[in-house]
ROVO-554358 format. One line per 8 residues: number of its first residue (from 0); their letters; for each residue y, x, z of N, C-alpha, C. Coordinates in pm, 1 decimal. Atoms other than C-alpha are relative to their C-alpha. Layout:
# residues N
NUM	a	Y,X,Z,Y,X,Z,Y,X,Z | ...;
***
This chain:
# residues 88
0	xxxxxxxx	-140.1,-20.1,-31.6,5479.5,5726.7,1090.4,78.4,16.4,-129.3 | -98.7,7.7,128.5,5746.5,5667.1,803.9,138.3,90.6,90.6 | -122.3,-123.5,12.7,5983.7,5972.9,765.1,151.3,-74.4,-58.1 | -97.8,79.1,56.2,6351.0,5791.9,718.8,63.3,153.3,-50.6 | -125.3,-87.9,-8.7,6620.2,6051.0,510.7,88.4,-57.2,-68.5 | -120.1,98.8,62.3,6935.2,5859.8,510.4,112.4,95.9,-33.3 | -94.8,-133.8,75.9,7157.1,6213.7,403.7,-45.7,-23.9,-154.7 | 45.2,-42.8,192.6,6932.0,6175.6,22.1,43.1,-112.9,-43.9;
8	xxxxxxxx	-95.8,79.9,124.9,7186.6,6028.9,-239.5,-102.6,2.4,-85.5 | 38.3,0.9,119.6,7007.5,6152.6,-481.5,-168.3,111.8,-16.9 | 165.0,4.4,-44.9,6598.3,6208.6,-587.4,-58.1,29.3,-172.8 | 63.0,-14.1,97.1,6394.7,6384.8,-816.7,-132.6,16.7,-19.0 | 143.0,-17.9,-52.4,6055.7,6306.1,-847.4,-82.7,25.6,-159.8 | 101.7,-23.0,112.7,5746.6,6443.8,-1074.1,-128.6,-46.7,87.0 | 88.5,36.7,-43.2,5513.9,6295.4,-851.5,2.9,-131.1,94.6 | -27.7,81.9,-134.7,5537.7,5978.0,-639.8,-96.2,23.2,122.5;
16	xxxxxxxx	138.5,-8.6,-143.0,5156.9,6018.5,-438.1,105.2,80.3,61.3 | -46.1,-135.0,-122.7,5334.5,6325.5,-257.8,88.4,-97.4,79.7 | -54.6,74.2,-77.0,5584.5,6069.9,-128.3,-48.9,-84.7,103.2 | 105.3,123.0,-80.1,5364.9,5777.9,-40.6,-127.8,54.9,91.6 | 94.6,-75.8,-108.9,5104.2,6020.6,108.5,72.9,25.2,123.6 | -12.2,4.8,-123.7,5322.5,6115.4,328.0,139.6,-99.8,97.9 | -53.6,68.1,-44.6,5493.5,5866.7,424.3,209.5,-9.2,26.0 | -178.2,-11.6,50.3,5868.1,5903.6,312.9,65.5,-92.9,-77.7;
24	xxxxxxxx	-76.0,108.5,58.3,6131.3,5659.4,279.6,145.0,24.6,-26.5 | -103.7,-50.2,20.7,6455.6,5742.6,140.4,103.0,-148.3,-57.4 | -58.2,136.0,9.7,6679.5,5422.2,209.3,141.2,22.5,-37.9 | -90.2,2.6,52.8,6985.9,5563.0,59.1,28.3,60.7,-165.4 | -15.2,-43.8,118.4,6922.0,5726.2,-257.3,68.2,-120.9,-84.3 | -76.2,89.5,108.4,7157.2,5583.4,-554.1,-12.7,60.3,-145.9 | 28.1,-90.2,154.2,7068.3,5836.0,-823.6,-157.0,52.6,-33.1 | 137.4,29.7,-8.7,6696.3,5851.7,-934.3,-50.5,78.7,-163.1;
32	xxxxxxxx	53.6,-51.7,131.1,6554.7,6138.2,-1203.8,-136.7,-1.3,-15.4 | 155.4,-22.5,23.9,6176.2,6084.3,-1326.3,-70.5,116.2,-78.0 | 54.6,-160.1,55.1,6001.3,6415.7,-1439.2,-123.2,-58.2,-29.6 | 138.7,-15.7,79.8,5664.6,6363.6,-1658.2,-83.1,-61.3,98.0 | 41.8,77.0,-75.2,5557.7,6127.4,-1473.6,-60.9,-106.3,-79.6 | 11.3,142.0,84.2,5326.4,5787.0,-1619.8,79.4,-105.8,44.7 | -99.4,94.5,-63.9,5364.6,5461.6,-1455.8,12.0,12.5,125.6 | -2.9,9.1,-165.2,5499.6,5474.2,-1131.5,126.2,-69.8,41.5;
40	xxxxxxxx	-98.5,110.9,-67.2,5757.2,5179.1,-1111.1,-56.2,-59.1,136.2 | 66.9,86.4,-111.0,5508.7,4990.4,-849.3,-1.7,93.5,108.6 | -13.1,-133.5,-157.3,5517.2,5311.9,-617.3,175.6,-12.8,32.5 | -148.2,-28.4,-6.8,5899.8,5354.3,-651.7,29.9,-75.1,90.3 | -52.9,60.6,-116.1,5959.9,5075.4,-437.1,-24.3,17.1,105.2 | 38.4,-53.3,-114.2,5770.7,5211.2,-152.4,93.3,148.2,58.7 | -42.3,-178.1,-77.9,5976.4,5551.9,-110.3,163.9,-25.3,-26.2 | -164.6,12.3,-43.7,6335.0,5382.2,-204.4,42.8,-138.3,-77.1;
48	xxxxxxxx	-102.4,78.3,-20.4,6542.4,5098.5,-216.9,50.8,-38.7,-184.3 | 4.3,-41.0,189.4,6504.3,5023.9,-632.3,179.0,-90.1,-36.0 | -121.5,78.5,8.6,6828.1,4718.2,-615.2,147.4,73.0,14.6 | -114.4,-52.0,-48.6,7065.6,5001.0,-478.6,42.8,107.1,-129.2 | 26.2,-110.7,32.1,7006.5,5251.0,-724.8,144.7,-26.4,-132.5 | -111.9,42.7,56.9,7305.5,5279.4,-987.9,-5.6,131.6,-154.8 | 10.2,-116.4,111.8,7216.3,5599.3,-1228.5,-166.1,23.6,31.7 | 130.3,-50.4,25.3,6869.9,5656.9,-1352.9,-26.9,93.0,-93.3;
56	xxxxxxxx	-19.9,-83.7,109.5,6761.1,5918.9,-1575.4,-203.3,37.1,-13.2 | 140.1,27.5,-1.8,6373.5,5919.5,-1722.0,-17.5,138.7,-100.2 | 21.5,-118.5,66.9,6261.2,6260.7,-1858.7,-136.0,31.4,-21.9 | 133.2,-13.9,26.7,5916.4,6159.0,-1956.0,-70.3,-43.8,-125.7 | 63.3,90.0,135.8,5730.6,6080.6,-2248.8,-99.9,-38.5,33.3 | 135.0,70.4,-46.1,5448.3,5960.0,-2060.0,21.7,-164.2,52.1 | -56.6,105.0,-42.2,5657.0,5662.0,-1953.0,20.5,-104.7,-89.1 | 16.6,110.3,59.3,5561.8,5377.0,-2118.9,167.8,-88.1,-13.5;
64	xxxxxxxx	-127.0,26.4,-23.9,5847.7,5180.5,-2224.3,10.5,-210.6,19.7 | 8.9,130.7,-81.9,5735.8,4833.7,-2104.6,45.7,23.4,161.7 | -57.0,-53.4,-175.6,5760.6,5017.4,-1716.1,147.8,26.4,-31.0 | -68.4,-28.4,10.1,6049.7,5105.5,-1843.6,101.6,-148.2,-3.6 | -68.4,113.0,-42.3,6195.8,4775.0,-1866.8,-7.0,-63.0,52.8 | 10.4,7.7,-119.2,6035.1,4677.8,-1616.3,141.4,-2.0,154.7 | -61.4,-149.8,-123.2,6223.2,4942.4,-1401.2,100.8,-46.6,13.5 | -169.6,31.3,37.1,6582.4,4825.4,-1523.9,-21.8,-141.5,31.3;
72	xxxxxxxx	0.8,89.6,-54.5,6499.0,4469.0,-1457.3,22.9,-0.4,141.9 | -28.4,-35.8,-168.7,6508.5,4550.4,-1086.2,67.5,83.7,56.6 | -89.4,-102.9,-37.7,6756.9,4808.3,-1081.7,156.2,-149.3,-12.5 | -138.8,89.5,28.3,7063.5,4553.9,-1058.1,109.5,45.9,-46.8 | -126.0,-35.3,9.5,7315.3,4750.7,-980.0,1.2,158.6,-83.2 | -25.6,-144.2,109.3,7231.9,5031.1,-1254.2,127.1,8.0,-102.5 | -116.2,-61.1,100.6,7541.0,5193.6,-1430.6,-8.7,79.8,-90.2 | 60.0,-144.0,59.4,7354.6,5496.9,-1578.2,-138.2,-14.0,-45.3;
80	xxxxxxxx	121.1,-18.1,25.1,7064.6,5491.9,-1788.0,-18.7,117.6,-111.7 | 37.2,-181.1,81.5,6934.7,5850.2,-1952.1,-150.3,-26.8,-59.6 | 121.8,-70.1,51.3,6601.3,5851.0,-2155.4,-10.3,99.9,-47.5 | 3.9,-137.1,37.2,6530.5,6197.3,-2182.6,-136.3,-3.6,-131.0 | 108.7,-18.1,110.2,6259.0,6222.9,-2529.0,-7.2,114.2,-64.1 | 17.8,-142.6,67.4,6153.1,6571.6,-2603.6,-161.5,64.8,-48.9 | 159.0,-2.1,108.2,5878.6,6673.7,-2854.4,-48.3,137.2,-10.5 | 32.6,-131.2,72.0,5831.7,7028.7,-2804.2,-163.9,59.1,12.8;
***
């Protein structure tokens, strides 16, 4: 059974499995923060809608930066891009 929540604009994930385990699809999110996370572009499309998305913001240094352009290749309608890079 896929969980729809069409109220979530906006999505902050440090984990995708927890999504895809349980089966959650969030077909309106437009704002999209990644927390220490590796690669998980190929999941992303399973839990939301990657073409809609319009502000991204990546707060990982584990995030390769090939996924990373990847990511923006398929974001179309992105307006907002944030790489967060912190060394502490």
């Amino acid at each position: 059974m896929l969980d729809s929540f069409k109220s979530v604009k906006q999505i902050s994930i440090h984990d995708t499995q927890t999504y895809i385990d349980r089966s959650v699809y969030l077909p309106n999110v437009n704002e999209l923060t990644i927390h220490d996370c590796g690669s998980i572009s190929t999941s992303l499309n399973k839990i939301l809608p990657l073409i809609q998305l319009n502000k991204l913001i990546i707060n990982s240094k584990k995030f390769r930066f090939k996924d990373i352009l990847n990511l923006i290749n398929v974001t179309l309608n992105l307006k907002t891009f944030k790489w967060v890079l912190s060394f502490n």
